[in-house]
N, C-alpha and C positions, 0 to 999 in steps of 0.2 A: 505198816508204818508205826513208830516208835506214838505212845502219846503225843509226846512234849515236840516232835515233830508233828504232829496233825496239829498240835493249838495252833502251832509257829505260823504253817501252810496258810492256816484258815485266817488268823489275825492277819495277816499280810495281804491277802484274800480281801479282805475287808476294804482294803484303801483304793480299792477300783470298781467302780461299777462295770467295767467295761470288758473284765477278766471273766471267765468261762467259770458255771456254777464249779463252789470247793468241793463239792460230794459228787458223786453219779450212782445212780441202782443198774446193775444185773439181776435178769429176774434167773432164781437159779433153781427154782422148785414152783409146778403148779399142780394142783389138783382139782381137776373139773366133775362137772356132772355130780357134784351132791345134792341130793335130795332130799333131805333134813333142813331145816332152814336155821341154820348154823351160825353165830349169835355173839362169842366172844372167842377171841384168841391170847393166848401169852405164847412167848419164844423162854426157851430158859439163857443162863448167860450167857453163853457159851455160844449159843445158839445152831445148835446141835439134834434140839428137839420145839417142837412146835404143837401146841393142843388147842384142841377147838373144842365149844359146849356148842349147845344147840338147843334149841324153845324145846324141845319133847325131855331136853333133862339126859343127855347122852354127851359121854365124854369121850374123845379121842386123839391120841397121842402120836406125832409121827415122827421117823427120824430125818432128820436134811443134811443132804439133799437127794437121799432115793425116794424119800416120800412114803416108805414103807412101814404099814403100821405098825407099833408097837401095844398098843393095848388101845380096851374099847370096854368101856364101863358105862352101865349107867347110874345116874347120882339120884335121879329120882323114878317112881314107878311111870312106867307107860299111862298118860290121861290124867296124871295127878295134877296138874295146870300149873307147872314150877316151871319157869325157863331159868337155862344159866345166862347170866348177865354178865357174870366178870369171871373170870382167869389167870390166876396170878401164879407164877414159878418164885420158889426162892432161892438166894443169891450161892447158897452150893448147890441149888439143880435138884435135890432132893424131895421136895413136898411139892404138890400142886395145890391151891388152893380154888374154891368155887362159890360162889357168893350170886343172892337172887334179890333181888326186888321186892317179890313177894313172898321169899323162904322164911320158913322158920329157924334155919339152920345154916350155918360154915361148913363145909366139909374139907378135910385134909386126906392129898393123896401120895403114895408112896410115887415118884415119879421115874424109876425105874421100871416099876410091874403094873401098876395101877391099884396096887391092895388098897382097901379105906385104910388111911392110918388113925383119924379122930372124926367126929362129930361133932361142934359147939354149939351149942345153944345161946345163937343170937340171931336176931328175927332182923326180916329186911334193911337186908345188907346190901351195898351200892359202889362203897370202897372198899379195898383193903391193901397192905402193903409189908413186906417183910422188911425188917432191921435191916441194909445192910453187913455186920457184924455179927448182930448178936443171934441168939434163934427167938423172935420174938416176931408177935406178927401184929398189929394193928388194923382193927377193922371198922370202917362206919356202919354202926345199926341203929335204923330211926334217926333217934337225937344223940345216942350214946356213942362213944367211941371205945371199945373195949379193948384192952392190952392183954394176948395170948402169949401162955410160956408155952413153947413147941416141944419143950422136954416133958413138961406136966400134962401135956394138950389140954389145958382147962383158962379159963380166963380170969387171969389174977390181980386184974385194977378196972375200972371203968372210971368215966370222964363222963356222967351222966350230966344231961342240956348242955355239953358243950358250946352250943351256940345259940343260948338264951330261946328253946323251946322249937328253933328252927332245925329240920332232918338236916345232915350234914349226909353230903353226898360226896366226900373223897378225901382220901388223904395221901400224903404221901412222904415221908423220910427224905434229909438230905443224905448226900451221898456220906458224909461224914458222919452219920447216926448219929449228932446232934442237937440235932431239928427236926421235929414230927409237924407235919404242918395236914390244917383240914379244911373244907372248903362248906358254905353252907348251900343249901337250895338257894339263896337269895343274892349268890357272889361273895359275903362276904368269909374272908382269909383270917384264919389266926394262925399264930407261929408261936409251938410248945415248945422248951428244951427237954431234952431227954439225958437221963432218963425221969428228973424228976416232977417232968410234965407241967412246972409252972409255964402261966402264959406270958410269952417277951411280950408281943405287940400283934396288935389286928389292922387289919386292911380290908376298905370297903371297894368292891370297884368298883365300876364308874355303871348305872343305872341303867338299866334296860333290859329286854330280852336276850342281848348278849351274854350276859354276865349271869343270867338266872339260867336252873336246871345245871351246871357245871357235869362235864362228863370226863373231866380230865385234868390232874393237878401235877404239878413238877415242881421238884425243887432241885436249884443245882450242887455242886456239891460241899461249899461251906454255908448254904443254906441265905446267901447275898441275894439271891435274884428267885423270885416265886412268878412262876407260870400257872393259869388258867384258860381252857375253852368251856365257852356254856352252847346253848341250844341254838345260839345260830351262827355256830363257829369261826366267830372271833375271837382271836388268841390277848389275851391282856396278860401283862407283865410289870411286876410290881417291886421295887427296891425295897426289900427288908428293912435296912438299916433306918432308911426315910421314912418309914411305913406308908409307904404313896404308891398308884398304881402312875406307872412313869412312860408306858409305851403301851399301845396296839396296835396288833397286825389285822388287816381286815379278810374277813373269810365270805364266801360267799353259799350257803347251806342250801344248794340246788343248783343241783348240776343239770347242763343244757338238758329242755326236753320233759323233765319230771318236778316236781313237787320239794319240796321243803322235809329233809330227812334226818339231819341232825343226831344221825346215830353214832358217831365216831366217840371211842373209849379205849380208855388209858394210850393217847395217842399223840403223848408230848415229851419228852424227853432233851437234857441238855447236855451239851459235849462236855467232855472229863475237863474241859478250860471253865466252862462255866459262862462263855462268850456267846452261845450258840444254842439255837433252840432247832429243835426238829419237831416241827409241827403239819397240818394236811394240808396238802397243796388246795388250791382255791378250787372252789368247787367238790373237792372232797374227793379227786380223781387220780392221786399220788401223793406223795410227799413233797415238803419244801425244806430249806434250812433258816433261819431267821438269826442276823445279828444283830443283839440286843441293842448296841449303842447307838451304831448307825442309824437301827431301821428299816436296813437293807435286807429283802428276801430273796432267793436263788432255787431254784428250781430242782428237784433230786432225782424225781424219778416219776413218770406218766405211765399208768399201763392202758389197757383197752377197755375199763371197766366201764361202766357208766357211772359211776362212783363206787366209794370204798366203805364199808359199813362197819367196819373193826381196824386197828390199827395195833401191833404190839411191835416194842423196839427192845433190840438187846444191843446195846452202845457198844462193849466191850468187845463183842462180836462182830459189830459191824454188818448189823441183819436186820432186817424187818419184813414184819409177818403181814399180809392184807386179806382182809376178808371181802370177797366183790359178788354183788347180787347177779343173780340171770339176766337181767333187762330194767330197763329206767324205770320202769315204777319199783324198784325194790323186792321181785320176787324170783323165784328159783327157775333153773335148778343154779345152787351156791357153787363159787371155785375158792379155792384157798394160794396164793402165791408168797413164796418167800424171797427175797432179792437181797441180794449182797453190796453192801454200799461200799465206793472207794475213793478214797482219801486224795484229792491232788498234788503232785509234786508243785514242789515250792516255785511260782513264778518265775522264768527269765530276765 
């Protein structure tokens, strides 16, 4: 279905509680029984291809929907105590990115064969996010926020204490690569323009353990509406323009049975309308949709997990990647599922 037909469907959508969720998932790829205990996922646009890190520092690339590999790298030695944290594809599918907590290092991969294409030298990294547009890649390390040219592979500006001495822990581009926005340990949002990185306006949200630890930042695509989840997966949303946080969705970070896990990353994304968030269904057990204005959430897709531990969305695609543990306390052996989401025909 056409974009401007999906906003249509979905805004329309909107005016009834009473109408069947706008989205649904088919699960169309799974992969059981790994043994690694496998840590982050990215989909690339397209979503075409799917890779996963994992705590021992091993990267793996699959195609979808055969599930068959494509390459299998490792980023760091066997025992060197580096997990990957984060997984990022860029907007032509070309480089993969890998970013740790406690690395020393960025690393860039060719995402066709898995060759290293760069190494950067930026230490405990947590975000990062490619230009839509340009080849340029934005990364949080520590306090710093450092701007990579993907042609130079070297990093050609830094945004040192961005957030007044607090680790910034994400950031993320509007769809328009006019807005670089980043999120601190402590909730609070600021909103760069790009490219010349002055800062428009900041935003605090709203106090608690919700809003601390941030694992996931959105912006939609003229950069109007900023999304955030933190560590116990309530979703806040914020009007740019107003610099006020304006809505939350509530989450609940424990799913029947087990403990408080709050692992869900890069796991927010907004429809090409910019009306519509896709964020973890409650409990952390699928996805939901969330319309901003309203308030109103809808349900997208529940699998068998016991909860979801990783989340990557490719909008354009119409895909999402879930990463799901062995059993309710969070341990192995890992499955990986891909599902195909689809659009509603427009109400009778």
């Amino acid at each position: 279905m056409p974009l401007i037909l999906v906003a249509l469907a979905l805004s329309l959508m909107a005016c009834s509680a009473e109408m069947p969720p706008p989205v649904t998932g088919t699960r169309v790829m799974e992969i059981s029984d790994i043994r690694p205990v496998i840590n982050a996922v990215a989909l690339s646009p397209d979503g075409s291809l799917v890779v996963v890190g994992d705590m021992e520092g091993e990267l793996v690339a699959r195609e979808v929907p055969s599930g068959a590999e494509r390459w299998t790298v490792r980023v760091h030695p066997r025992g060197a105590a580096r997990s990957i944290n984060g997984v990022f594809v860029s907007p032509d599918a070309a480089l993969v990115a890998t970013t740790g907590h406690e690395a020393r290092t960025v690393e860039l991969w060719d995402a066709a064969t898995g060759k290293p294409a760069a190494v950067l030298d930026i230490a405990r990294s947590r975000g990062a996010a490619f230009h839509p547009v340009e080849r340029t890649l934005a990364v949080a390390g520590d306090r710093t926020i450092h701007v990579v040219d993907l042609d130079q592979s070297q990093v050609v500006r830094t945004l040192p204490n961005a957030h007044a001495g607090e680790p910034v822990y994400a950031v993320a581009f509007s769809g328009d690569g006019q807005t670089l926005a980043s999120i601190s340990v402590e909730g609070a949002i600021k909103l760069w323009s790009w490219p010349a990185l002055a800062l428009r306006s900041s935003i605090a949200l709203s106090r608690g353990l919700e809003s601390m630890s941030p694992v996931s930042l959105a912006l939609n695509r003229h950069g109007t509406w900023v999304a955030a989840n933190g560590i116990m997966g309530r979703v806040h949303v914020a009007d740019v323009a107003k610099g006020r946080e304006e809505r939350t969705f509530a989450n609940v970070a424990e799913a029947p049975g087990h403990g408080m896990h709050a692992e869900l990353r890069q796991s927010l994304a907004f429809t090409d309308d910019g009306e519509w968030l896709f964020a973890p269904d409650t409990h952390d057990r699928g996805l939901r949709i969330l319309h901003i204005r309203s308030g109103k959430a809808y349900p997208v897709l529940q699998g068998q997990a016991p909860f979801y531990k990783a989340v990557a969305l490719a909008i354009a695609a119409s895909t999402v990647a879930l990463l799901r543990p062995g059993d309710d306390q969070g341990r192995g052996p890992y499955g990986l599922e891909v599902w195909r989401l689809t659009y509603q025909a427009r109400p009778q």
